[in-house]
VODREN-997792 format. One record per residue (C-alpha): residue number from 1; residue in one letter; x, z, y. Coordinates in Angstrom, 1 decimal, decimal comma. Layout:
N
{NUM; "A"; {X; Z; Y}}
...
This chain:
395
{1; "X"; {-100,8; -101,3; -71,1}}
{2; "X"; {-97,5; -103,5; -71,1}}
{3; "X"; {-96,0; -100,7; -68,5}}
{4; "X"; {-97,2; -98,1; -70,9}}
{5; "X"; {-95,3; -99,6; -73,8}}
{6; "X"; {-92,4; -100,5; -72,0}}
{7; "X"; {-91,9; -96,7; -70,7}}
{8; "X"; {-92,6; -94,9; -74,4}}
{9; "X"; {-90,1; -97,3; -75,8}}
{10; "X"; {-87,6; -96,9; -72,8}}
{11; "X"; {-88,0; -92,7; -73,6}}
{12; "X"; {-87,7; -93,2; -76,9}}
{13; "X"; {-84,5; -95,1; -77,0}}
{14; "X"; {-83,0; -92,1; -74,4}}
{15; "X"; {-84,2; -89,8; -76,5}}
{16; "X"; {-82,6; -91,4; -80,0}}
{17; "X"; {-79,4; -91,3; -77,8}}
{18; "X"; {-79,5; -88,0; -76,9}}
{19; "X"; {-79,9; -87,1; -80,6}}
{20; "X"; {-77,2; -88,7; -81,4}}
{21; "X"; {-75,2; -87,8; -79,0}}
{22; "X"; {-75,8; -84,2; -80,0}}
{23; "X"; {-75,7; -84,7; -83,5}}
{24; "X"; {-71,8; -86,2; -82,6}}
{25; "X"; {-71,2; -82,9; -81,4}}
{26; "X"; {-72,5; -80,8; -83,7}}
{27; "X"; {-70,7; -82,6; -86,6}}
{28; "X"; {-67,3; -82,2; -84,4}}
{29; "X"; {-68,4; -78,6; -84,5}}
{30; "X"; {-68,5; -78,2; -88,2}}
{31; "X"; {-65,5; -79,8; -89,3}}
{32; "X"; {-62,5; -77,5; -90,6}}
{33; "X"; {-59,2; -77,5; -88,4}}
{34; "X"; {-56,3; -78,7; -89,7}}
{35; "X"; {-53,4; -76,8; -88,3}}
{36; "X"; {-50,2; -78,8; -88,1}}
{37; "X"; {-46,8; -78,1; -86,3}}
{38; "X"; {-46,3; -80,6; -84,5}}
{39; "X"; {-43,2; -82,0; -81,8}}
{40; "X"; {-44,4; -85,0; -79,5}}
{41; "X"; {-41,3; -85,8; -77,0}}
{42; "X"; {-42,3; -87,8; -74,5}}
{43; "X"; {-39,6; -89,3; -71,9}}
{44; "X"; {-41,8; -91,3; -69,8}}
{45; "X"; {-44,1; -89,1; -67,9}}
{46; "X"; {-44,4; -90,0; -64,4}}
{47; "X"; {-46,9; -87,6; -63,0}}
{48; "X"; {-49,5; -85,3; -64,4}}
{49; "X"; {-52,1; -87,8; -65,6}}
{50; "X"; {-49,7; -87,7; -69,2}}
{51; "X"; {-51,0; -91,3; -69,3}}
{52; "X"; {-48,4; -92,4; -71,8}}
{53; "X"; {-49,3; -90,0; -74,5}}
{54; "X"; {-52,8; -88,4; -73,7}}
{55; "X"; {-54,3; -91,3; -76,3}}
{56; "X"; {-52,3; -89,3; -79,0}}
{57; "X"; {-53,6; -85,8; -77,3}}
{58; "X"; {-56,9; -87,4; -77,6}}
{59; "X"; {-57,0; -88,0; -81,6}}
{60; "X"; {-55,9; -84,8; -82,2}}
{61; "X"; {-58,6; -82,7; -80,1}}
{62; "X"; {-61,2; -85,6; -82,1}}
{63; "X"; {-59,7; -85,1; -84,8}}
{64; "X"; {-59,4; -80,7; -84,7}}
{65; "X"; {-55,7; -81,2; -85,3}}
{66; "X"; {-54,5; -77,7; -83,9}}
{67; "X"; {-51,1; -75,6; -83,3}}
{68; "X"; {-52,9; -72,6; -84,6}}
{69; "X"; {-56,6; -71,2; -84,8}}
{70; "X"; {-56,8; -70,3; -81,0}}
{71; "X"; {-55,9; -73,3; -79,2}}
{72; "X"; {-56,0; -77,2; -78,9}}
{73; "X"; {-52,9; -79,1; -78,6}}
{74; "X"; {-52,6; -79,4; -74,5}}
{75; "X"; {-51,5; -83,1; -73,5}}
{76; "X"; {-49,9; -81,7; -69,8}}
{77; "X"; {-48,0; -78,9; -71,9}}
{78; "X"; {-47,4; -79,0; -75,6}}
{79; "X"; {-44,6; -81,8; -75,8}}
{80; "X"; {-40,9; -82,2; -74,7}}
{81; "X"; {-38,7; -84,4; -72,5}}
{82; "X"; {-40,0; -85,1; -69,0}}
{83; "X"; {-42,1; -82,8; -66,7}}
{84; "X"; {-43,4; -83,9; -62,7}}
{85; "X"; {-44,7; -81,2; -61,2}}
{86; "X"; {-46,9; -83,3; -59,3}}
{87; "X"; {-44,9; -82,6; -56,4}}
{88; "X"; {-41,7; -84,9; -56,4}}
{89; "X"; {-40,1; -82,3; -58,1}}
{90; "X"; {-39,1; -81,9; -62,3}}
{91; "X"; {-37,8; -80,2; -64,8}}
{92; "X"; {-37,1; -81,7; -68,7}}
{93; "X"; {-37,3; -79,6; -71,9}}
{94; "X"; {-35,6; -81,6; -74,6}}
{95; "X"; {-33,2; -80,9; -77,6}}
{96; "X"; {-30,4; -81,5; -75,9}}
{97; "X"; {-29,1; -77,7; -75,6}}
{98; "X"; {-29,9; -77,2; -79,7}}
{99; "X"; {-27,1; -77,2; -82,2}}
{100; "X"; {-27,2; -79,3; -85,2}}
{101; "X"; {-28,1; -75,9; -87,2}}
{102; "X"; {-30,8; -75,3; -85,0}}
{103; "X"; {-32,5; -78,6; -85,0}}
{104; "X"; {-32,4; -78,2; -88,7}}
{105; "X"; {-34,4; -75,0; -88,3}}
{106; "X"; {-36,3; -76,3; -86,1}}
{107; "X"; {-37,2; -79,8; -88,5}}
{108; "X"; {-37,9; -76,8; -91,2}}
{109; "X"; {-40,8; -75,2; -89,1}}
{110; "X"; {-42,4; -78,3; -88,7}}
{111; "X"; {-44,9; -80,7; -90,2}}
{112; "X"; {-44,8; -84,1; -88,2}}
{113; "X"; {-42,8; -85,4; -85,0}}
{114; "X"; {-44,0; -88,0; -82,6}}
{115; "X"; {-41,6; -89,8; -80,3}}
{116; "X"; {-44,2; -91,4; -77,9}}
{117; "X"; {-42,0; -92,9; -75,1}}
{118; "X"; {-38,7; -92,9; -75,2}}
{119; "X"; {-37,8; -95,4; -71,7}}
{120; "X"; {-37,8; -93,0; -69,2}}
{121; "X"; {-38,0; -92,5; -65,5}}
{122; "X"; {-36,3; -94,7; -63,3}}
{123; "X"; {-35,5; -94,1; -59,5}}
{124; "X"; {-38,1; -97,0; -57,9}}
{125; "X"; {-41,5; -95,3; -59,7}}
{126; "X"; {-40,2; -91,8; -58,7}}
{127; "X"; {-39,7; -92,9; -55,4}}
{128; "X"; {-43,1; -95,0; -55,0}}
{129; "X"; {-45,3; -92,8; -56,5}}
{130; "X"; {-44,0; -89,6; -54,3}}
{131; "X"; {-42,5; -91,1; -51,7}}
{132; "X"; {-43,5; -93,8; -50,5}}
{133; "X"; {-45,6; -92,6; -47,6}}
{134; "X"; {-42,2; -91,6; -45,6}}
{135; "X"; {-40,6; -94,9; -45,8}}
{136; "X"; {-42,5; -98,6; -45,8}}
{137; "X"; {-38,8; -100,0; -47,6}}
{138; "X"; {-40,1; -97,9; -50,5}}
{139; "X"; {-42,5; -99,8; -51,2}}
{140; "X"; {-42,8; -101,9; -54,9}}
{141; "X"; {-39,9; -100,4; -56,0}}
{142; "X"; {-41,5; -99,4; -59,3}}
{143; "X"; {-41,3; -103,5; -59,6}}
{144; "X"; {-37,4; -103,7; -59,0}}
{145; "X"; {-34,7; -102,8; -61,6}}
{146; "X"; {-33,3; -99,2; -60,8}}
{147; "X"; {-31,3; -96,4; -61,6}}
{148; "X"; {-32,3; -94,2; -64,4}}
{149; "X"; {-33,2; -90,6; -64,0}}
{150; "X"; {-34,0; -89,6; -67,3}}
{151; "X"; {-34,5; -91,2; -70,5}}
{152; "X"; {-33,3; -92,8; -74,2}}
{153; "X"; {-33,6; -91,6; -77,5}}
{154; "X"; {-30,4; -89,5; -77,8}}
{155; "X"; {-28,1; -88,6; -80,4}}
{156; "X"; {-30,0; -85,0; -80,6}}
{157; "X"; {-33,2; -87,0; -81,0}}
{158; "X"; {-32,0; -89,2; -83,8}}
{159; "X"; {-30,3; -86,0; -85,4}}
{160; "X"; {-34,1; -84,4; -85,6}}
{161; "X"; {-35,5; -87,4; -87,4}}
{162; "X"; {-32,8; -87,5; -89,9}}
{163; "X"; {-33,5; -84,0; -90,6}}
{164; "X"; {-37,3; -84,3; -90,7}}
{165; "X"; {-36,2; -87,2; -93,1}}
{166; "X"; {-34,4; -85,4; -95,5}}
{167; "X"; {-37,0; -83,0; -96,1}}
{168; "X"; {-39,6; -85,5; -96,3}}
{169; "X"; {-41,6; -84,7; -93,2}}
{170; "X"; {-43,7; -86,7; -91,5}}
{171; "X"; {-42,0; -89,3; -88,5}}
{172; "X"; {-43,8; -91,5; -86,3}}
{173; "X"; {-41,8; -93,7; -83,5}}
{174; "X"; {-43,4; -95,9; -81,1}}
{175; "X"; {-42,2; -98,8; -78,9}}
{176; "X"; {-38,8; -99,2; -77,0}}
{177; "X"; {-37,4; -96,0; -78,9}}
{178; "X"; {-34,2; -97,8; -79,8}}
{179; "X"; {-34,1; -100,1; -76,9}}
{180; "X"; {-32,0; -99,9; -73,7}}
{181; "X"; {-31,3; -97,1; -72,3}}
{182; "X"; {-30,8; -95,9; -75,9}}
{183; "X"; {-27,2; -96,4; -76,8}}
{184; "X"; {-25,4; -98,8; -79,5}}
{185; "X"; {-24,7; -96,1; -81,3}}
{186; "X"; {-27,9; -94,4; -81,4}}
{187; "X"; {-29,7; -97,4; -82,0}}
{188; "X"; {-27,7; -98,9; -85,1}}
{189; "X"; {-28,1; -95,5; -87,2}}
{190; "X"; {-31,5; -95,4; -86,1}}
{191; "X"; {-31,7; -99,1; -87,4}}
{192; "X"; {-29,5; -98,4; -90,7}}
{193; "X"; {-31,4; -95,0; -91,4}}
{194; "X"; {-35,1; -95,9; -91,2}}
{195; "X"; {-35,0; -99,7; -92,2}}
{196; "X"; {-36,1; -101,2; -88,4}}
{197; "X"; {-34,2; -103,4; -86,6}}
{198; "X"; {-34,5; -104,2; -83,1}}
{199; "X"; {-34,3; -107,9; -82,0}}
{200; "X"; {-33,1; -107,1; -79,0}}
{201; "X"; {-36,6; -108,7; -77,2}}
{202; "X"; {-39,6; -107,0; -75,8}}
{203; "X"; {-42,6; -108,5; -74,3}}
{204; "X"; {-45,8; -108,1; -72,5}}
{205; "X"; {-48,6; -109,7; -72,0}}
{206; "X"; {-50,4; -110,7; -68,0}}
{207; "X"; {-53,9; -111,4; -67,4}}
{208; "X"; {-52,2; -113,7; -64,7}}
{209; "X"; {-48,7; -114,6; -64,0}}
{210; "X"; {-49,6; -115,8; -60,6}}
{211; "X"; {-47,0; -113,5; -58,9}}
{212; "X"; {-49,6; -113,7; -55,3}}
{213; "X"; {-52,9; -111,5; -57,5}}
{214; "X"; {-50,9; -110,1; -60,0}}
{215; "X"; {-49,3; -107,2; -58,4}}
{216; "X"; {-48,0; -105,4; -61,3}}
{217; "X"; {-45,7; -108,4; -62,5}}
{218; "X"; {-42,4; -106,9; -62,1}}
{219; "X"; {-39,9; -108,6; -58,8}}
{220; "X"; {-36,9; -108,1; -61,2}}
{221; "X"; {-38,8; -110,1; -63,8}}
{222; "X"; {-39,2; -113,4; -61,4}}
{223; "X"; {-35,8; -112,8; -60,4}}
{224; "X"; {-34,1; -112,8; -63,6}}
{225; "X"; {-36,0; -116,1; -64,5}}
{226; "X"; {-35,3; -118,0; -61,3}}
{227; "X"; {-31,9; -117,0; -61,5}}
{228; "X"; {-31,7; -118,7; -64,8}}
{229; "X"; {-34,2; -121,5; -64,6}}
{230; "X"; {-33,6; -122,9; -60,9}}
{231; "X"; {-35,4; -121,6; -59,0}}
{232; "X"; {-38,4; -122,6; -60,3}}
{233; "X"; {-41,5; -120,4; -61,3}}
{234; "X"; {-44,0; -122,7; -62,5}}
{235; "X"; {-46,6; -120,1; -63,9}}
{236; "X"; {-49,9; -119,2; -62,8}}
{237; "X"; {-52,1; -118,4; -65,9}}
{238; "X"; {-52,4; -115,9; -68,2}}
{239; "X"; {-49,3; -115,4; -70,6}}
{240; "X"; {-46,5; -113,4; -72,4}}
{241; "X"; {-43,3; -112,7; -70,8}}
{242; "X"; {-40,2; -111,8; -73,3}}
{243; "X"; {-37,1; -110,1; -71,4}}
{244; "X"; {-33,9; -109,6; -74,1}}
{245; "X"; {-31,4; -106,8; -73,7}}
{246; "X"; {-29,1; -108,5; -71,6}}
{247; "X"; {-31,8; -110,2; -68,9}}
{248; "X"; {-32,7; -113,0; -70,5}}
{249; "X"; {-36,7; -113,9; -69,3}}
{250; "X"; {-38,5; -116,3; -71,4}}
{251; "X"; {-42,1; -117,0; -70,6}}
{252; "X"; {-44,9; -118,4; -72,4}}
{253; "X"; {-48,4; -119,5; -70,8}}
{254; "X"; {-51,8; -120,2; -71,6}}
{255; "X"; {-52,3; -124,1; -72,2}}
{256; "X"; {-48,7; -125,1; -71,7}}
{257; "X"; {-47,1; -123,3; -74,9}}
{258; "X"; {-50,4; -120,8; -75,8}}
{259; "X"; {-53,4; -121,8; -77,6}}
{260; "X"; {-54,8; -118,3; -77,5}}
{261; "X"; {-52,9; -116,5; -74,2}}
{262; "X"; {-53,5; -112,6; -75,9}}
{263; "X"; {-51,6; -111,8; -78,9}}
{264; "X"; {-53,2; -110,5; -81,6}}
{265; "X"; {-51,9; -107,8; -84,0}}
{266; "X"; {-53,6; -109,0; -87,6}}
{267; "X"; {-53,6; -106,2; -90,5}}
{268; "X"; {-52,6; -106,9; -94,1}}
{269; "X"; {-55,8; -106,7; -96,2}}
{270; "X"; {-54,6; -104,5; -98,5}}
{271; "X"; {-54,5; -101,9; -95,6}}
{272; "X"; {-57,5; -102,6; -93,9}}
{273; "X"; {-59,8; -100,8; -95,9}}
{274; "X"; {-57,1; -97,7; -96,4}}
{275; "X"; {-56,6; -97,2; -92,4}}
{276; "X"; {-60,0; -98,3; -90,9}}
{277; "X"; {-58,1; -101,2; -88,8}}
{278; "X"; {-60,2; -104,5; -88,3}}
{279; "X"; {-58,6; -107,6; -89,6}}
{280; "X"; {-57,4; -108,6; -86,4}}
{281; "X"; {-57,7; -107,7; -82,5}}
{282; "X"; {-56,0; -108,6; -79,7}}
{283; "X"; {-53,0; -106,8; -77,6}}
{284; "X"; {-52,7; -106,6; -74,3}}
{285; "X"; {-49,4; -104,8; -73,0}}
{286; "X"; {-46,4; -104,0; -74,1}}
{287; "X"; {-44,4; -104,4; -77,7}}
{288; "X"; {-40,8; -104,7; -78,8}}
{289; "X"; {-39,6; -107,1; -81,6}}
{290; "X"; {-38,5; -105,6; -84,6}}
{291; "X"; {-38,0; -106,9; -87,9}}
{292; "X"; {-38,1; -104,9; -91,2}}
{293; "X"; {-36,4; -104,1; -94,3}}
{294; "X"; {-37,5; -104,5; -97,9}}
{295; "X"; {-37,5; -100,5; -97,6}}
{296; "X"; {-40,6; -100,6; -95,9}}
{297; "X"; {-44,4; -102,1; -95,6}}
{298; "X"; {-45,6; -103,7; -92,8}}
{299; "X"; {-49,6; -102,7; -92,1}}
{300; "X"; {-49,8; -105,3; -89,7}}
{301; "X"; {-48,1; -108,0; -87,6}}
{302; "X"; {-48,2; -109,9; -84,4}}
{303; "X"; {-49,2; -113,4; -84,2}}
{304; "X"; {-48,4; -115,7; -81,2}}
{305; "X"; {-50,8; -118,4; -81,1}}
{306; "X"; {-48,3; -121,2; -79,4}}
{307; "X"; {-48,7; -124,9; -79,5}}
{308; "X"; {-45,7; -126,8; -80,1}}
{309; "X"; {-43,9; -126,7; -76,8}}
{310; "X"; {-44,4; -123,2; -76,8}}
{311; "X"; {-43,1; -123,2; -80,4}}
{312; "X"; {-39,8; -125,2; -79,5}}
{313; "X"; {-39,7; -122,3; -76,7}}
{314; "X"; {-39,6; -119,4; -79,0}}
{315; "X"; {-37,7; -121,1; -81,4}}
{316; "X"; {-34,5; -122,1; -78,9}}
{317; "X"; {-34,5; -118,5; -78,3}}
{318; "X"; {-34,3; -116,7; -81,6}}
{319; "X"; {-38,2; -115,0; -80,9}}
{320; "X"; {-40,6; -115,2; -83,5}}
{321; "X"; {-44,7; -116,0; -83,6}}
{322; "X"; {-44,8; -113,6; -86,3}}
{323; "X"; {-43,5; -109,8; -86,3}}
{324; "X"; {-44,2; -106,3; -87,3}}
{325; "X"; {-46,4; -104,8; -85,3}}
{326; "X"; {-47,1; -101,7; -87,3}}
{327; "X"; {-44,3; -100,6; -90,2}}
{328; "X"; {-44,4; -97,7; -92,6}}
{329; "X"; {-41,9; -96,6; -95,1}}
{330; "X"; {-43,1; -96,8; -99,0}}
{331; "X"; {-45,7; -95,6; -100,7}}
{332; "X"; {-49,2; -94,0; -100,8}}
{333; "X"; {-48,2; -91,2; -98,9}}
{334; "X"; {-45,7; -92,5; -96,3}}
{335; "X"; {-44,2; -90,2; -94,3}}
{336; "X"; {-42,1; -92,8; -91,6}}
{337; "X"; {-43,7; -95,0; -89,2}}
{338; "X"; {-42,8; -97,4; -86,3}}
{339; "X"; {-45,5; -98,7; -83,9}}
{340; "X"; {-44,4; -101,5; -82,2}}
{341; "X"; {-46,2; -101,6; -79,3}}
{342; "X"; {-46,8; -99,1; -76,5}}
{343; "X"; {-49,9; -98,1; -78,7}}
{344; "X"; {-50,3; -94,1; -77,3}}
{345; "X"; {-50,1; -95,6; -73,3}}
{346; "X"; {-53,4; -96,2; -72,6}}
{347; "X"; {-55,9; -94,7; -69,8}}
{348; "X"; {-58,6; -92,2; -71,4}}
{349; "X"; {-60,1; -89,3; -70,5}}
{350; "X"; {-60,1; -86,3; -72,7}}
{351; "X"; {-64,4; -85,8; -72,1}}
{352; "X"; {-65,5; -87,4; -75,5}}
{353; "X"; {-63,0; -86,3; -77,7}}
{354; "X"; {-65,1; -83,6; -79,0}}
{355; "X"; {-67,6; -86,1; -80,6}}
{356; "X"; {-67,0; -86,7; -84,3}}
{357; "X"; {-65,8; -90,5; -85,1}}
{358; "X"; {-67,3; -91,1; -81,2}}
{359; "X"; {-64,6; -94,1; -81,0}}
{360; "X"; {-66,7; -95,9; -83,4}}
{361; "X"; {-69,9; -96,1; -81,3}}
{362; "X"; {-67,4; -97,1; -78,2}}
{363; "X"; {-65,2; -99,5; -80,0}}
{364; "X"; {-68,2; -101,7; -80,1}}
{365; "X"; {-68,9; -101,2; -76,2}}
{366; "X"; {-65,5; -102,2; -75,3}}
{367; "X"; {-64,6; -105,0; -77,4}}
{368; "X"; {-63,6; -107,1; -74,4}}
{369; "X"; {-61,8; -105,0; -72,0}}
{370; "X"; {-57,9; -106,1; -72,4}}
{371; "X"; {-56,7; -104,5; -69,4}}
{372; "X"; {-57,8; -100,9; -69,8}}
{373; "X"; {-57,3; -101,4; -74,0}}
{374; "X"; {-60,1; -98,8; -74,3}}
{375; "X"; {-61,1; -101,5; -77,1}}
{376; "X"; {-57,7; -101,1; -78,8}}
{377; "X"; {-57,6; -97,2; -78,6}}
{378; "X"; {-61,2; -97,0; -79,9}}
{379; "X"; {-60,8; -99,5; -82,8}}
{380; "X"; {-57,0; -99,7; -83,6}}
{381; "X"; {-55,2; -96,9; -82,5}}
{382; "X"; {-57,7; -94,1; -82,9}}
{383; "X"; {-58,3; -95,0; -86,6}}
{384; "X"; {-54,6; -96,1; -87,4}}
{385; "X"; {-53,6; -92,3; -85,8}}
{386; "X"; {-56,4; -90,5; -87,8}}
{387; "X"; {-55,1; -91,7; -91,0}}
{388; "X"; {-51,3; -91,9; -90,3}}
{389; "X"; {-52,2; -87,7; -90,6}}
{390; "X"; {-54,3; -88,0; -93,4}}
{391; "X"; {-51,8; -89,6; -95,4}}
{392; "X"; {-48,4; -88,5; -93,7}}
{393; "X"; {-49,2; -85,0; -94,0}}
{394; "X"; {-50,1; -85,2; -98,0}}
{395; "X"; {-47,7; -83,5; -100,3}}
């Protein structure tokens, strides 16, 4: 009898799943579209995966945001700036052959930009990822500092958002867009036109700074601090490394100067509600350290939890334990704003995006995944995306 129960309750659990899963999809079926015009650029794309925007691609199919009533926005194809052909070889659509008339046209015909990744693509990844089966020196060279091939927010870039400005168009910038290898120049009228300053620090945070299991932890990284700290690398737990815009490596670690090792990105409460964010989650990779003007709100910040040595150690260098972490320009209907993390990086595949508000059900499976942050795309990002449209796209 107890295996009787045990199997109808079993089937009827698969089956309330499948109905749900269904009824997901039917509801994706029967929302409207919502066509947009819409320029992503996207400097950073190594191979054909689009890892570093297909997050964004991803809220827009969920979402039924569209070019026109044929198609879905295409994450391998419907952007600008860098394109692998998979084969060690590349070409790069940008704005860099458009006239200042033209880009004005061009901010005319459309309804939103989104400037993804701006950093680039340096020499050492190109060569590991398609190379390095002809020479063992190749090796890790995606770890050491290199030349760049292509990459940085240029002066045609900035001209666009100035112009999508001016007609007051919808702009959203993500992480390291004004950071090296953009220039002075490019980055100081970015700064003075859109209220964001850049402190000239990034950061990221490592499950383990233990350079012997944590392959990913950049050579040039332990370097630059042994270089500047005697040779010593004392580090072997999880923990935050800042690098500044001339070299500078300042690390922080669990239990010497971190209470809690992940930083967390905590959201005003008079936001919360409005963008669907929870009131606080934590971060696991990449960010830049801005600091805003009275020109704009901030939605949320970052908080460093550091004792007080780790205090002293952010203090002797000018970082804060509090930042932006998400900034939008004024007002209900904001059309500017600057995520300050590498939000739209994240690994996901396209398969459940046609499944209405599906990152709900999934934010609650993956609450403590840091490294693949398919807990921050499913509770953060997706929901902060969804409504950045909503609102940004209001007249």
């Amino acid at each position: 009898m107890k295996k009787v129960n045990s199997n109808f309750w079993l089937l009827t659990i698969v089956l309330l799943l499948v109905v749900a899963i269904v009824g997901l999809r039917i509801l994706w079926e029967l929302q409207p579209q919502k066509k947009v015009n819409l320029l992503v650029i996207d400097k950073t794309v190594l191979n054909q995966e689009v890892q570093e925007h297909k997050s964004l691609f991803w809220v827009l199919k969920n979402e039924k945001i569209v070019p026109n009533s044929l198609s879905m926005y295409e994450p391998k194809t419907d952007y600008k700036g860098f394109f692998p052909d998979g084969k060690g070889n590349y070409k790069i659509n940008d704005l860099e052959s458009y006239s200042n008339a033209s880009l004005k046209a061009y901010a005319s015909r459309l309804d939103a930009v989104y400037y993804a990744d701006m950093y680039g693509v340096y020499t050492g990844e190109w060569t590991e990822f398609y190379e390095k089966s002809m020479s063992k020196d190749s090796l890790n060279l995606y770890l050491e500092r290199t030349s760049l091939i292509y990459g940085g927010m240029s002066s045609k870039d900035l001209f666009l958002l100035k112009a999508m400005k001016s007609l007051n168009k919808l702009i959203v910038v993500e992480f390291n867009a004004i950071a090296s290898p953009a220039s002075d120049g490019v980055r100081q009228d970015f700064e003075k036109t859109f209220g964001v300053k850049w402190t000239g620090w990034i950061g990221r945070f490592y499950q383990t700074l233990d350079t012997n299991k944590n392959k990913e932890l950049p050579i040039w990284l332990k370097k630059r601090y042994l270089e500047q700290n005697n040779g010593v690398w004392p580090f072997h737990k999880a923990g935050i490394a800042f690098i500044n815009k001339g070299d500078r490596v300042v690390i922080v670690e669990h239990g010497t100067h971190l209470i809690s090792s992940t930083p967390k990105i905590v959201t005003n409460t008079i936001y919360k509600d409005r963008y669907e964010l929870p009131s606080s989650i934590r971060y696991s990779y990449w960010f830049d350290v801005v600091e805003s003007t009275s020109a704009n709100d901030v939605i949320s910040n970052y908080i460093l939890d550091v004792n007080e040595k780790g205090r002293h150690v952010l203090d002797s260098n000018h970082i804060p334990s509090f930042f932006p972490a998400v900034i939008k320009s004024q007002g209900e209907n904001a059309k500017f704003y600057y995520l300050a993390g590498d939000f739209s990086d994240i690994p996901v595949s396209m398969t459940g995006a046609k499944y209405y508000r599906i990152n709900r059900p999934l934010g609650l499976l993956r609450r403590g995944n840091l490294e693949q942050r398919k807990g921050f795309m499913w509770r953060f990002y997706t929901p902060l995306i969804r409504n950045i449209f909503n609102y940004g796209l209001e007249n």
